[in-house]
C-alpha positions, -999 to +999 in steps of 0.1 A: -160-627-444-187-648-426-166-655-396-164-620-384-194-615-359-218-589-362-212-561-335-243-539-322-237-512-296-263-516-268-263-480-270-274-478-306-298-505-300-315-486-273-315-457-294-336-478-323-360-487-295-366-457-282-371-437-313-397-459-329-415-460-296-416-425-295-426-423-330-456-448-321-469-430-292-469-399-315-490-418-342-511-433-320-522-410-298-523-383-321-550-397-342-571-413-308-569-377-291-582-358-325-612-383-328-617-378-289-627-346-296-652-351-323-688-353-314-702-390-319-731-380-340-714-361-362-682-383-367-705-413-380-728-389-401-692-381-421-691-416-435 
């Protein structure tokens, strides 16, 4: 059962990649943009 080799489709592979990018991006720019918009006084007074 070892000797069989493990087969990947570049296809699905590229499809991995680009969904967890995407999925970053969102998660990260998301947050950055929403605290972009805050006023810098008032986002360290809500500490």
């Amino acid at each position: 059962m070892l000797e069989i080799p493990p087969v990947l489709p570049i296809g699905w592979a590229l499809l991995g990649v680009a969904v967890t990018s995407v999925i970053g991006v969102v998660f990260g720019v998301y947050p950055a943009w929403k605290a972009s918009n805050l006023d810098p006084i008032e986002a360290l007074r809500y500490e």
